[in-house]
KOLNUMAR-929535 format. One record per residue (C-alpha): residue number from 1; residue in one letter; x negated, y, z negated. Coordinates in steps of 0.2 Angstrom, whole numbers. Example, Ala and Ser with C-alpha at 12.3 -4.5 7.8 and 13.67 -1.06 7.14 Angstrom:
# KOLNUMAR-929535
   i aa     X     Y     Z
   1  a   -62   -22   -39
   2  s   -68    -5   -36
//
This chain:
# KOLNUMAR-929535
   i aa     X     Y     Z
   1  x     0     0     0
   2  x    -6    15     5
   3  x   -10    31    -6
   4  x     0    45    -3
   5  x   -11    61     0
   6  x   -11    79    -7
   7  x   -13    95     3
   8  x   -26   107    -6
   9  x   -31   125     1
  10  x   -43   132    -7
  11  x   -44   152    -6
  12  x   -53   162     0
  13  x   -61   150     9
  14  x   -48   143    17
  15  x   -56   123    15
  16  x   -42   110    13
  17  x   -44    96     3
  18  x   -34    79     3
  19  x   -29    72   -16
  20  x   -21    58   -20
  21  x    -2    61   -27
  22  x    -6    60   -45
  23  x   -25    60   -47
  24  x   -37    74   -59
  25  x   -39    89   -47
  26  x   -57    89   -54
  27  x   -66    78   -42
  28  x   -60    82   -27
  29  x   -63   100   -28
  30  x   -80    99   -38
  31  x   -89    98   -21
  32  x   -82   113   -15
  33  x   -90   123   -30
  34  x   -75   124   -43
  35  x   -84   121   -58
  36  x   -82   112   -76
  37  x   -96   118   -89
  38  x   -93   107  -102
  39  x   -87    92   -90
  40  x   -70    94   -88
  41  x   -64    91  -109
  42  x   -54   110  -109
  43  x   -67   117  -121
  44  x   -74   132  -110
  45  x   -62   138  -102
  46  x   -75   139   -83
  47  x   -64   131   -71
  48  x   -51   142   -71
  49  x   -40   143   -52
  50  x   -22   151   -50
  51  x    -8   145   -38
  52  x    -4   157   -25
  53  x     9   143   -19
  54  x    17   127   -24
  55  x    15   123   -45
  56  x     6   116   -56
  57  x    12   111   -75
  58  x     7   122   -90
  59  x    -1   109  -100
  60  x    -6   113  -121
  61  x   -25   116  -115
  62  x   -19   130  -103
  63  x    -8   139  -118
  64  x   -24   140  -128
  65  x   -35   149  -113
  66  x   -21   160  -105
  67  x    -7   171  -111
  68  x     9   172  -109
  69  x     7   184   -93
  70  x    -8   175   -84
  71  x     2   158   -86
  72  x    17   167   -78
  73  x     5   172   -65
  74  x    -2   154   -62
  75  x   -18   153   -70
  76  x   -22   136   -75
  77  x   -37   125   -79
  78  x   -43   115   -64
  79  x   -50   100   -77
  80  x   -31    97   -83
  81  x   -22    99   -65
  82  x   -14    85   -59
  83  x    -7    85   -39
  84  x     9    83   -38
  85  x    15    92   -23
  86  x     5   103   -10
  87  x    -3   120   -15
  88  x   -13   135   -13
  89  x   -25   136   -27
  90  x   -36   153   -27
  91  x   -54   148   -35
  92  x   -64   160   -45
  93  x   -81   152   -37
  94  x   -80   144   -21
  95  x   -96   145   -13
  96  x  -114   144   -18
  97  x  -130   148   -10
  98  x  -143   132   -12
  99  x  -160   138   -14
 100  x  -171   129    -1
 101  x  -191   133     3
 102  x  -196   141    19
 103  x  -214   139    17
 104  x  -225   133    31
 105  x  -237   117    26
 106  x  -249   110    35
 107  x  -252    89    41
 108  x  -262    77    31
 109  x  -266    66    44
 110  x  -252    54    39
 111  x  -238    48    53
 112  x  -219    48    55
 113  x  -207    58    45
 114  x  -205    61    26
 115  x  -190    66    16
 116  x  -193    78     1
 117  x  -177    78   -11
 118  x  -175    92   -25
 119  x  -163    83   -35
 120  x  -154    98   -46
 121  x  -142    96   -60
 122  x  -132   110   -50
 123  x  -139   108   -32
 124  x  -147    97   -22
 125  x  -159   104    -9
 126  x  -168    89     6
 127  x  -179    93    21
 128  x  -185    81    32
 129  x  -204    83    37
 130  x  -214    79    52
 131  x  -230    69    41
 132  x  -239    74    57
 133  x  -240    91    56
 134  x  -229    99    40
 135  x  -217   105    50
 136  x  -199   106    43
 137  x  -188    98    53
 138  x  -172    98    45
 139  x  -164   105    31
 140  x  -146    99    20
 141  x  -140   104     6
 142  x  -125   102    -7
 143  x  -119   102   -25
 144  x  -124    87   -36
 145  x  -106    77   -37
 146  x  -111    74   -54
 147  x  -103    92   -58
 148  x   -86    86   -64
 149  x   -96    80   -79
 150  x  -101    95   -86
 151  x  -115   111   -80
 152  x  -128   106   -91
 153  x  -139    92   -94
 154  x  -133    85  -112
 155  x  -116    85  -107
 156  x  -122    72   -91
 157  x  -129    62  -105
 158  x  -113    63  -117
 159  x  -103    55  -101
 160  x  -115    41   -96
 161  x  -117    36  -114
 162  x   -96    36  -116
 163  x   -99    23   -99
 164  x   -98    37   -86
 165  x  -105    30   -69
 166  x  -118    44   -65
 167  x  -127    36   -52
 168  x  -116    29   -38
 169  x  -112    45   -33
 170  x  -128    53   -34
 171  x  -136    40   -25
 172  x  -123    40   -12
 173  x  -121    59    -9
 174  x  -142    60    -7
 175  x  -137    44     4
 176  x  -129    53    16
 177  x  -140    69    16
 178  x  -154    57    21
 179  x  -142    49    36
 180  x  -137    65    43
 181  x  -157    71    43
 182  x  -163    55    52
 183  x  -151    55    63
 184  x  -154    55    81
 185  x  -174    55    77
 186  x  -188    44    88
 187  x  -198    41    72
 188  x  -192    32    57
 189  x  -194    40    40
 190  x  -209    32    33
 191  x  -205    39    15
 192  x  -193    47     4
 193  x  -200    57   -12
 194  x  -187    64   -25
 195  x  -192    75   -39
 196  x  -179    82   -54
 197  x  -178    83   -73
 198  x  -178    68   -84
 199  x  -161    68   -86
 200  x  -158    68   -66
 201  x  -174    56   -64
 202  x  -166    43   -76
 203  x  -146    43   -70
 204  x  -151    42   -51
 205  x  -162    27   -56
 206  x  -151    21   -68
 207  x  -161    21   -84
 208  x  -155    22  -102
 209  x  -154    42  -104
 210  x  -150    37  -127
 211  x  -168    43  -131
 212  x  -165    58  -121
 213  x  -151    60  -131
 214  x  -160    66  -149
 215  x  -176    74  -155
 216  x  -189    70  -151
 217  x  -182    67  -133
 218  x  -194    53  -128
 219  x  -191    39  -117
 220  x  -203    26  -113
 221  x  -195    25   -92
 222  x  -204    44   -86
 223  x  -213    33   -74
 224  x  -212    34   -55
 225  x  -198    24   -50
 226  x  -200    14   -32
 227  x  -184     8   -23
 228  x  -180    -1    -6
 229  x  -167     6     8
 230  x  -157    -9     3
 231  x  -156    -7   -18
 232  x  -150    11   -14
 233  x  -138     6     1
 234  x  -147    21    13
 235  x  -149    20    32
 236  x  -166    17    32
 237  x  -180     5    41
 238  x  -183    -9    28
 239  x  -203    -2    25
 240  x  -197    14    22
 241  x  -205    18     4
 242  x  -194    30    -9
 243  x  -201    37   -23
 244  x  -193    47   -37
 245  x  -209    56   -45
 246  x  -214    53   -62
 247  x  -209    64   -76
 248  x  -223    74   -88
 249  x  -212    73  -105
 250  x  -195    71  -112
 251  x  -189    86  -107
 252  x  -201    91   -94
 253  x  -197    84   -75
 254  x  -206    79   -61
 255  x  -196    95   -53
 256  x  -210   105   -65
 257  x  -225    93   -60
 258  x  -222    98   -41
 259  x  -221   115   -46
 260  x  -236   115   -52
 261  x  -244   111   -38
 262  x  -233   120   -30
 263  x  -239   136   -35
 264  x  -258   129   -36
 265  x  -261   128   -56
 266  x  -272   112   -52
 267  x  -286   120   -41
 268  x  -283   140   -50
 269  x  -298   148   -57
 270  x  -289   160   -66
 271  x  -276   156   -79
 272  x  -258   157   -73
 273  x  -240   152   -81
 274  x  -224   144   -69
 275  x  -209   147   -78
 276  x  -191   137   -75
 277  x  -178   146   -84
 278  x  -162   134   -85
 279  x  -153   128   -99
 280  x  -171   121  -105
 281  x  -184   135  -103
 282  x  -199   122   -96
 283  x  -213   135   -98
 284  x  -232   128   -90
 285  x  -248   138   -92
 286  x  -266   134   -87
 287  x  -280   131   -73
 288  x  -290   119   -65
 289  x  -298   115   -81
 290  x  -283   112   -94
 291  x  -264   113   -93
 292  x  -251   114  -109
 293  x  -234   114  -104
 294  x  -218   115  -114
 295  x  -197   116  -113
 296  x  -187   128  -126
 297  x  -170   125  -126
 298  x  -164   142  -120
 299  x  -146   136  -118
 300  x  -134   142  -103
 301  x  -137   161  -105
 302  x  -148   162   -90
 303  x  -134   150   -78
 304  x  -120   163   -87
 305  x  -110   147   -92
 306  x  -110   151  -111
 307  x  -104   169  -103
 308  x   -84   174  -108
 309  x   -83   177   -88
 310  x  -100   170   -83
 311  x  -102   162   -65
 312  x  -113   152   -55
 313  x  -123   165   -43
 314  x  -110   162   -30
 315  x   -97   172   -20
 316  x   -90   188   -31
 317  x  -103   187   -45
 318  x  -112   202   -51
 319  x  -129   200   -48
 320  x  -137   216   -49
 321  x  -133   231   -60
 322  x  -142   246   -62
 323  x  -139   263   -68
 324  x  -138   281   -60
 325  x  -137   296   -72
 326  x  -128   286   -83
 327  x  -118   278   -70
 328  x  -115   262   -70
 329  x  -117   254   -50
 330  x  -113   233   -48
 331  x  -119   224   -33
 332  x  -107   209   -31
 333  x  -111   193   -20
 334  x  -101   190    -5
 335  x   -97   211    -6
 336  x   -80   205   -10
 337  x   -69   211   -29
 338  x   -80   205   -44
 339  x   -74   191   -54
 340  x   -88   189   -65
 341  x  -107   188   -70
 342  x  -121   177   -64
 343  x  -138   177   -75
 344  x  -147   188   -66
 345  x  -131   202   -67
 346  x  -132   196   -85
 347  x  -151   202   -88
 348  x  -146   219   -79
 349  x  -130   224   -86
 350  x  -141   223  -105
 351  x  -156   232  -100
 352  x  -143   245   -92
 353  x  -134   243  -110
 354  x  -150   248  -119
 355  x  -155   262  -108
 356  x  -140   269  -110
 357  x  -139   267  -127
 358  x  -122   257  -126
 359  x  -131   242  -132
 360  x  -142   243  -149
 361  x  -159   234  -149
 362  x  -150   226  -163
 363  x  -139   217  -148
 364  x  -124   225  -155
 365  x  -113   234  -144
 366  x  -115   253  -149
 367  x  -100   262  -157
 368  x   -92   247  -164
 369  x   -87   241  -148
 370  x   -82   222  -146
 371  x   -87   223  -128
 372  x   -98   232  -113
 373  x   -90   237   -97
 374  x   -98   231   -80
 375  x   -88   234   -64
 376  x   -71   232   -62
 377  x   -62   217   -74
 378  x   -79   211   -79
 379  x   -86   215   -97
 380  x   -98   210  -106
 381  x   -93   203  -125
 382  x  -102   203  -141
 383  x  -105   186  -141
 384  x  -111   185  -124
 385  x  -123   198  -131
 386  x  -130   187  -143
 387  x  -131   173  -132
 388  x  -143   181  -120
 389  x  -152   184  -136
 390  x  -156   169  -143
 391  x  -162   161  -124
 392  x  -172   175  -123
 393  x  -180   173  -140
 394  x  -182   156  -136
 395  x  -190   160  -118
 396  x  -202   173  -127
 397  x  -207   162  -143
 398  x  -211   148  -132
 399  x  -223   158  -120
 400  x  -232   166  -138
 401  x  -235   150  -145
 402  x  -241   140  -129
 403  x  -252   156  -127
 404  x  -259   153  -145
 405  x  -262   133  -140
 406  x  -273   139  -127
 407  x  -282   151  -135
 408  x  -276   165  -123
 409  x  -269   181  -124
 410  x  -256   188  -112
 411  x  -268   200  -105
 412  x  -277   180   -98
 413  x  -262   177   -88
 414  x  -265   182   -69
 415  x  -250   178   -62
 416  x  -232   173   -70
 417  x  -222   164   -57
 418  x  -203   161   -60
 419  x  -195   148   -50
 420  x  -179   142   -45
 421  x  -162   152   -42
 422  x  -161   163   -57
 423  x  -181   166   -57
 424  x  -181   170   -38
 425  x  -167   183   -42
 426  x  -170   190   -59
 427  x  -178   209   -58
 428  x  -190   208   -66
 429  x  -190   226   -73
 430  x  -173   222   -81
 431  x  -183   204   -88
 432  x  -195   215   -96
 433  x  -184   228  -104
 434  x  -174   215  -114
 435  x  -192   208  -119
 436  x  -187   189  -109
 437  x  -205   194  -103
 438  x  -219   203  -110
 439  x  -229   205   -95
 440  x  -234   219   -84
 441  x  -221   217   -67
 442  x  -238   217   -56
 443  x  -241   199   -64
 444  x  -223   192   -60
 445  x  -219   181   -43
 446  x  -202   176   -38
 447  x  -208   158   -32
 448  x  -192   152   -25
 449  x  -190   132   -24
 450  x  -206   126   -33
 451  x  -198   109   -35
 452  x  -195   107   -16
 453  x  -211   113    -9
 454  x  -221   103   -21
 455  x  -213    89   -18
 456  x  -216    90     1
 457  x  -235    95    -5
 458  x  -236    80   -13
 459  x  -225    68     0
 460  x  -239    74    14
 461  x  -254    70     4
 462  x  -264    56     8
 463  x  -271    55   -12
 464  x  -260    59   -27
 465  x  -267    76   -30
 466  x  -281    77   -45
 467  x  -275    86   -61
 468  x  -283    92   -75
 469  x  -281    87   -93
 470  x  -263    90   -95
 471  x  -256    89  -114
 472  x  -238    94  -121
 473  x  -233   107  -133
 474  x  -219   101  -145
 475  x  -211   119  -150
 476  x  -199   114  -162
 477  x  -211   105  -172
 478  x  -223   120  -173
 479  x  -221   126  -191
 480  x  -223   144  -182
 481  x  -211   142  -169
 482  x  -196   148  -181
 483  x  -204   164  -187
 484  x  -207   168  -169
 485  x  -190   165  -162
 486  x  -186   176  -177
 487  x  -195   189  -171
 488  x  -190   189  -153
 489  x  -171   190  -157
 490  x  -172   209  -156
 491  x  -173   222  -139
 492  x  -186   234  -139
 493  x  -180   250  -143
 494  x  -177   262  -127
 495  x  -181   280  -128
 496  x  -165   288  -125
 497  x  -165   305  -113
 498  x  -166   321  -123
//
């Protein structure tokens, strides 16, 4: 017996979707960039859509997060929706731009073509390479389908341990990536090279994530994991070889060791840092000569999912905000109606707070104000406020402290690079004004996707690259880390205009 199916239309885009009568909307408009922070269980309140046409029931979960107007006006939480009947549902985030890498490698003498996969807890980000030369000769890209069950890491881990299956789908959705890159090509892919964070290394391979689940966050399975075509059901040659690249520590991915060769800490004469600022902060300094690296659990600030109206850096986020005689001007993506605040509008709209003085360097809003306006419907809350503090505080602590392992100063750092979405669109005045970095903006270098170009680096070299001594800094078992964190909480004071 057939399944009887469901029209969708998504607005503004205008994408249709097919669901079956009866089934969790969640899934099926996942993909298309509708989003559920803390993995569909009604807590945050992130995946809110409203029915321009047709109806969807108020369930108890939507009385808690709408009023009595908004629910009259058909706002309802996608992660309780059930399709019942065709609709039209306007989506507060419906597209995303995927960071890919654009630079240009050079040949290693090796043959065929290669597959280098960013696998990202949001995105996933593949280009196929020509081993040959370097050259790129494909690019895909899409959301991780994992997204339904939760924006952050811990809450993927909270849904595989309750018997969630994390990988099938996963593997399937990097599957078909890989099918429509090879397709049509003379040469077979030779090799397929992943890289990712722990927790995305241990679901695709379908490793136990429990000892990621608790301090101190160590799993004996960070190895490189080696599969066939046939384990992973891809359309592949049988001596195709895939390799999901080993990870450095607990919390510390095989997406950081490509960016560090990425950005060239293992050949660097001069001491440098590579920065990943996510729901875990992974912070890396050194040379040719000795490398520390750390994570700091910075939280979701810096992905705006702990953010009252936070988004994704997609279509009518705020990503840019700066101030004009006291003026305040918004820069929203897709030029459309703001309808929130990604994290790099986030950083902004606070170091525009403090120079105006609406903000104390204490974090609270000035003149007892519970909230800071943006643009348009979007403010800034108190809370929101204070979460940006404390990823901050944890970002700032961790880089003192890995400084102090090393025996360096800030002044020894030549170069900071920040990688990945929020790093590549961060200003990085505004990251200096709320103290996120104490660096001179000379130092700083948006990097883009260190994870992907490392790991094409590393899929076209003959010989695993050489590293130096590389040794892991456990923050939250320093005695000092605390009193730091302390210490980073507040902004700096701003000299306000006579």
């Amino acid at each position: 017996m057939s399944t009887e199916m469901v029209r969708v239309q998504l607005e503004p885009s205008g994408t249709v979707v097919e669901v079956p009568r009866g089934a969790s909307l969640s899934s099926s408009l996942a993909p298309h960039g509708i989003e559920f922070p803390c993995g569909g269980v009604a807590l945050c309140g992130g995946c809110r859509v409203q029915v321009l046409h047709g109806s969807l029931p108020i369930t108890q979960q939507d009385s808690l997060f709408f009023s009595a107007e908004e629910l009259v006006d058909g706002w309802r939480l996608a992660c309780q929706a059930i399709a019942d009947g065709p609709m039209v549902l306007e989506c507060e985030q419906w597209h995303m731009d995927i960071l890919g890498d654009a630079s240009v490698l050079s040949g290693k003498g090796k043959q065929g073509l290669g597959i280098a996969v960013d696998l990202g807890t949001t995105t996933i980000a593949a280009q196929l390479v020509d081993l040959a030369t370097g050259n790129v000769l494909g690019v895909e890209t899409e959301l991780n389908p994992q997204a339904p069950f939760g924006s952050d890491v811990m809450s993927r881990i909270r849904a595989a341990l309750s018997g969630a299956d994390l990988t099938t789908n996963v593997r399937t959705s990097i599957g078909s990536i890989i099918a429509r890159l090879a397709r049509r090509r003379e040469q077979e892919v030779a090799e397929v090279l992943l890289v990712g964070n722990s927790v995305m290394h241990h679901l695709f391979s379908r490793l136990d994530v429990e000892p990621l689940s608790y301090a101190p966050f160590h799993s004996p399975n960070l190895g490189e994991q080696r599969f066939s075509a046939a384990q992973l059901d891809w359309s592949l040659p049988p001596s195709c070889c895939i390799r999901f690249a080993r990870c450095l520590g607990g919390f510390v991915g095989s997406d950081i060791l490509a960016g560090i060769v990425a950005v060239g800490m293992p050949t660097s004469k001069e001491t440098i840092a590579l920065v990943d600022l996510g729901t875990n902060g992974e912070i890396v300094i050194g040379n040719r000569d000795r490398i520390l690296y750390a994570s700091t659990a910075a939280g979701p600030a810096f992905e705006a999912a702990s953010i009252r109206m936070g988004m994704r850096a997609s279509s009518g986020a705020i990503s840019r905000v700066s101030n004009s005689s006291g003026e305040i001007h918004a820069t929203v993506i897709g030029d459309q109606d703001p309808r929130g605040i990604c994290g790099s509008g986030l950083v902004d709209a606070v170091a525009v707070g403090l120079e105006t003085g609406a903000i104390l360097p204490s974090g609270r809003v000035a003149n007892g104000m519970k909230r800071f306006p943006v643009a348009g419907p979007v403010f800034l809350y108190q809370a929101d406020i204070r979460e940006l503090q404390l990823a901050k505080a944890a970002v700032a602590a961790g880089f003192r402290l890995l400084l102090r392992s090393l025996g360096a100063s800030a002044e020894d750092l030549k170069r900071i690079h920040l990688a990945g979405a929020f790093g590549n669109y961060v200003q990085a005045a505004s990251a200096i004004s709320i103290s996120l970095l104490e660096f001179s903006p000379q130092r700083i270098v948006p990097s883009g996707n260190t994870a992907l170009r490392g790991a094409k680096i590393l899929l076209l070299s003959a010989n695993q690259p050489a590293l130096p001594k590389m040794e892991h800094v456990a923050l939250a078992a320093d005695a000092d880390f605390q009193d730091e964190f302390v210490n980073c909480m507040s902004f700096p004071e701003v000299q306000q205009p006579a």
